[in-house]
PAMAR-362715 format. One record per residue (C-alpha): chain; residue in one letter; x, y, z; residue number from 1. Coordinates in pm, 1 decimal. Example, Ala and Ser with C-alpha at 12.3 -4.5 7.8 and 13.67 -1.06 7.14 Angstrom:
2
+-------+------+----------+----------+----------+-----+
| kette | rest |       c1 |       c2 |       c3 |  nr |
+-------+------+----------+----------+----------+-----+
|     A |    A |   1230.0 |   -450.0 |    780.0 |   1 |
|     A |    S |   1367.0 |   -106.0 |    714.0 |   2 |
+-------+------+----------+----------+----------+-----+
***
This chain:
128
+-------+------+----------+----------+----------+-----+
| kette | rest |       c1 |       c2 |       c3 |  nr |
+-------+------+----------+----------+----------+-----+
|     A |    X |   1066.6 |   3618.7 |  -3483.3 |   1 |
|     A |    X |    877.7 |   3619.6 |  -3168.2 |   2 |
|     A |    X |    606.7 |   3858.5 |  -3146.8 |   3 |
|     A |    X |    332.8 |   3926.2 |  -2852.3 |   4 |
|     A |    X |     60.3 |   4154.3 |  -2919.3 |   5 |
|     A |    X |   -132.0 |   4297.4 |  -2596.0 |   6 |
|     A |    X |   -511.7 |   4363.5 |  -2691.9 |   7 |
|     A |    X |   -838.0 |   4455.1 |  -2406.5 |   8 |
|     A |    X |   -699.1 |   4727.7 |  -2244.2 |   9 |
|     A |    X |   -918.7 |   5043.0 |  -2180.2 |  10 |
|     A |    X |  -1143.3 |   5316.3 |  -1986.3 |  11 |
|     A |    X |  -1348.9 |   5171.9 |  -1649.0 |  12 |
|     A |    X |  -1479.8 |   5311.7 |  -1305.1 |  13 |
|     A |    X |  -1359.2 |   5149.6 |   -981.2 |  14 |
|     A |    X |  -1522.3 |   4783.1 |   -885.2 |  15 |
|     A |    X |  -1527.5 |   4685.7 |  -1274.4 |  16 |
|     A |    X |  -1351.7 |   4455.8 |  -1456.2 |  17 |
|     A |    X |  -1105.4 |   4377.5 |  -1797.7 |  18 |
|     A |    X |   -980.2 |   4086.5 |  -1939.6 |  19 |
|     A |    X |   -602.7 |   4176.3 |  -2126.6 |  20 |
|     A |    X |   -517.6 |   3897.9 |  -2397.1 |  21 |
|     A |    X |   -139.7 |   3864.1 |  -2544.7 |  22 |
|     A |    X |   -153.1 |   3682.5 |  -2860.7 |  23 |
|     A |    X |    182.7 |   3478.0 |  -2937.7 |  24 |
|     A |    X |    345.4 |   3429.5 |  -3219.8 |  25 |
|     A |    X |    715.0 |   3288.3 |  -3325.7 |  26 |
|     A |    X |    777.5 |   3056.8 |  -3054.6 |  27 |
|     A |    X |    637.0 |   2731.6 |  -2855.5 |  28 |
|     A |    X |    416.1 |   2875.1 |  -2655.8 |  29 |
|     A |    X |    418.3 |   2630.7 |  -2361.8 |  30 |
|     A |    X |    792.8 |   2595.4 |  -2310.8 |  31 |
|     A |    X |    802.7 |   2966.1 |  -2156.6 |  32 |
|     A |    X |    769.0 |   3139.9 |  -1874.0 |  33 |
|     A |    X |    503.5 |   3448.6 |  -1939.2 |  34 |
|     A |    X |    346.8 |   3722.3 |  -1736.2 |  35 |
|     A |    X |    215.9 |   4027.7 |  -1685.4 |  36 |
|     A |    X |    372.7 |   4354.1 |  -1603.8 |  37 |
|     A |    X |    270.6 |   4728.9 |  -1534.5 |  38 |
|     A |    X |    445.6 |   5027.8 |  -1517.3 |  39 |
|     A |    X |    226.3 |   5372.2 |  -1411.1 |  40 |
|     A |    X |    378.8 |   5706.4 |  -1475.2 |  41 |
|     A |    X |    676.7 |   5798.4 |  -1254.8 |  42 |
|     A |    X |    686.6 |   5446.8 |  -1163.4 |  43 |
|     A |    X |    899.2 |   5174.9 |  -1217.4 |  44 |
|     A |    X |    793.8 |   4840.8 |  -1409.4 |  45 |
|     A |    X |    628.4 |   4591.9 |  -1183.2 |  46 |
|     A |    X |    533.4 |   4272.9 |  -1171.4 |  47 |
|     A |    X |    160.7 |   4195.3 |  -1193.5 |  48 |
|     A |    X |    127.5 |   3790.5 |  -1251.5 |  49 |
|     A |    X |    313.8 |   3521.4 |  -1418.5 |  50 |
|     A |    X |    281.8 |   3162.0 |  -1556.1 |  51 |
|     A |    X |    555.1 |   2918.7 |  -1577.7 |  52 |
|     A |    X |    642.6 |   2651.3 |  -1811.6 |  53 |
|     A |    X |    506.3 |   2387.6 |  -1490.0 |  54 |
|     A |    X |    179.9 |   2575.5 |  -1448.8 |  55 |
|     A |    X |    249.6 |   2752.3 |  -1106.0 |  56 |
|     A |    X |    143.4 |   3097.1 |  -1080.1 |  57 |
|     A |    X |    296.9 |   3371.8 |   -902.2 |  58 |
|     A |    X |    113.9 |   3714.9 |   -793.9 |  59 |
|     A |    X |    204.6 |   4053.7 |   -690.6 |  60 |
|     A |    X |     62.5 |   4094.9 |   -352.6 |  61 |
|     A |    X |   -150.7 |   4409.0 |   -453.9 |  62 |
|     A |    X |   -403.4 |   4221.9 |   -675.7 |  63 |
|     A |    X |   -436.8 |   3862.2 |   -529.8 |  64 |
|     A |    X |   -790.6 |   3759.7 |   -513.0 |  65 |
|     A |    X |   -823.4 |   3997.8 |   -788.9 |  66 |
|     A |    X |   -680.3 |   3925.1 |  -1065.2 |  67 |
|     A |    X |   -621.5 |   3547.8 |  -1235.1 |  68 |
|     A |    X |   -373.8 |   3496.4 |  -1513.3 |  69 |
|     A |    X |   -450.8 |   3219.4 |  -1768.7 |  70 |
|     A |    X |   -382.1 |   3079.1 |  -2118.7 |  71 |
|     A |    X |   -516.3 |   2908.9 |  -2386.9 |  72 |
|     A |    X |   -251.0 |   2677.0 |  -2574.0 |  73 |
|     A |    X |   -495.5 |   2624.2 |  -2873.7 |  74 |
|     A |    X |   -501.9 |   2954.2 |  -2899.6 |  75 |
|     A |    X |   -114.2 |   3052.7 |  -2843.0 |  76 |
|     A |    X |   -297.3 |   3338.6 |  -2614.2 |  77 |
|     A |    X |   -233.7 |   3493.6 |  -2237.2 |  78 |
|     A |    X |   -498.9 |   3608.8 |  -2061.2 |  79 |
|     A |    X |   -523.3 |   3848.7 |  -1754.0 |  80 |
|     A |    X |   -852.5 |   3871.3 |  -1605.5 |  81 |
|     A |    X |   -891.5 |   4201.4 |  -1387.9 |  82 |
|     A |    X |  -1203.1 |   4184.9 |  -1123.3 |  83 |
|     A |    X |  -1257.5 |   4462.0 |   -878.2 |  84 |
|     A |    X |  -1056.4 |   4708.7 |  -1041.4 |  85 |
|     A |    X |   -883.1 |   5030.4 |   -829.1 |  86 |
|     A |    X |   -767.8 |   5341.3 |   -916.3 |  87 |
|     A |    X |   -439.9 |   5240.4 |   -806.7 |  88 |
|     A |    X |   -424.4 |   4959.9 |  -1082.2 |  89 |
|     A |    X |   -413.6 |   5196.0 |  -1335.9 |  90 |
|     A |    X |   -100.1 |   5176.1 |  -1585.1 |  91 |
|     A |    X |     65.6 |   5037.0 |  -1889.0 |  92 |
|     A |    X |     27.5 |   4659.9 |  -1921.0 |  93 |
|     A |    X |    300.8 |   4426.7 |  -2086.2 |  94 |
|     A |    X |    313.6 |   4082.9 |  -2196.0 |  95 |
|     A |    X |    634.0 |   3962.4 |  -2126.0 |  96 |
|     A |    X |    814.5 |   3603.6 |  -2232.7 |  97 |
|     A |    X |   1135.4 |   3422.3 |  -2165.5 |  98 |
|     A |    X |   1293.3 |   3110.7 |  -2285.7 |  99 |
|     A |    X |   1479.8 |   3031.1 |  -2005.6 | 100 |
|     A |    X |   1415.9 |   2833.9 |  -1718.1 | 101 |
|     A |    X |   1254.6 |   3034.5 |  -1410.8 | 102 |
|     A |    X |   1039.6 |   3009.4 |  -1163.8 | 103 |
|     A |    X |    691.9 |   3257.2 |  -1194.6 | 104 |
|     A |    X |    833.2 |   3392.6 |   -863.4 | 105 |
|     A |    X |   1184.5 |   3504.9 |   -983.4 | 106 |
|     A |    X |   1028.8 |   3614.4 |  -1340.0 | 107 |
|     A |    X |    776.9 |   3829.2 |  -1110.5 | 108 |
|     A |    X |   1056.9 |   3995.8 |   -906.1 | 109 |
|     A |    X |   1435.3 |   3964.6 |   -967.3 | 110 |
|     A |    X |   1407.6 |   3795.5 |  -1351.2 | 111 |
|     A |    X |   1156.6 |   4065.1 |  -1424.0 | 112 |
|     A |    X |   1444.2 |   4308.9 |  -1620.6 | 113 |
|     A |    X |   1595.6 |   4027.4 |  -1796.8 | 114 |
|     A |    X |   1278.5 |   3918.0 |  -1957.2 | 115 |
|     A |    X |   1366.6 |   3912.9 |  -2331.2 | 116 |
|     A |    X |   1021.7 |   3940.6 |  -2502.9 | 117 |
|     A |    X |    799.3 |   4211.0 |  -2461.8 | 118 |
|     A |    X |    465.1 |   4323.1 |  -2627.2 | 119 |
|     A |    X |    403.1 |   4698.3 |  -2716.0 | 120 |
|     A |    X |    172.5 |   4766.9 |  -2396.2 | 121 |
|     A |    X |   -158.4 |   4822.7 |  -2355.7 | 122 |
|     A |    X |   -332.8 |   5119.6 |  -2181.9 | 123 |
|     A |    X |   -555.9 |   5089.3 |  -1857.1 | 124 |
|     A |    X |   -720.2 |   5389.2 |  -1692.8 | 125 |
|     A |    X |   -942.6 |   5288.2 |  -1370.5 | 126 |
|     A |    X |  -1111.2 |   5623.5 |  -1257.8 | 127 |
|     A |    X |  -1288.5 |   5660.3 |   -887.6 | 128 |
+-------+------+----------+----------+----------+-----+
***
């Protein structure tokens, strides 16, 4: 049963930072593509970062320079480390996994429905 559980989200003023962790469980970790998703109210689910199974990273435009996702294999985790946060970023974060084949580009955009593992969210607020 694969299981991701999204943990660090939370309450902070413009310019500050968070660090979101998905712990895995169920599956081998490194053979799948994972990433990082938001959806704010009214708004559909985006695409925020992803890893593939290669290493290559793909961003969403709004938060390059920003934001820098990660893992740690020994610890079957995902990281997302948020710097300069904006109002704007505010929204629902999800960990998201897939066992197929994809490049962190298409996961990011066009794969991003068909992802078939998803955590339960986690909550960030950025206030001004």
């Amino acid at each position: 049963q694969v299981q991701l559980v999204e943990s660090g989200g939370g309450s902070v003023q413009a310019g500050g930072s968070l660090r979101l962790s998905c712990a895995v469980f169920g599956y081998t970790y490194s053979s799948y593509v994972m990433g990082w998703f938001r959806q704010a109210p009214g708004k559909e689910r985006e695409g925020v970062a992803v890893l593939d199974s290669d290493g290559r990273t793909s961003y969403a435009d709004s938060v390059k320079g920003r934001f820098t996702i990660s893992k740690d294999n020994a610890e079957n985790t995902l990281y997302l480390q948020m710097n300069s946060l904006k109002p704007e970023d505010s929204a629902m974060y999800y960990c998201a996994a897939d066992p197929r084949w994809m490049t962190a580009s298409q996961a990011l955009g066009p794969m991003l429905h068909s992802l078939g593992y998803w955590g339960q969210g986690t909550q960030v607020t950025v206030s001004s």
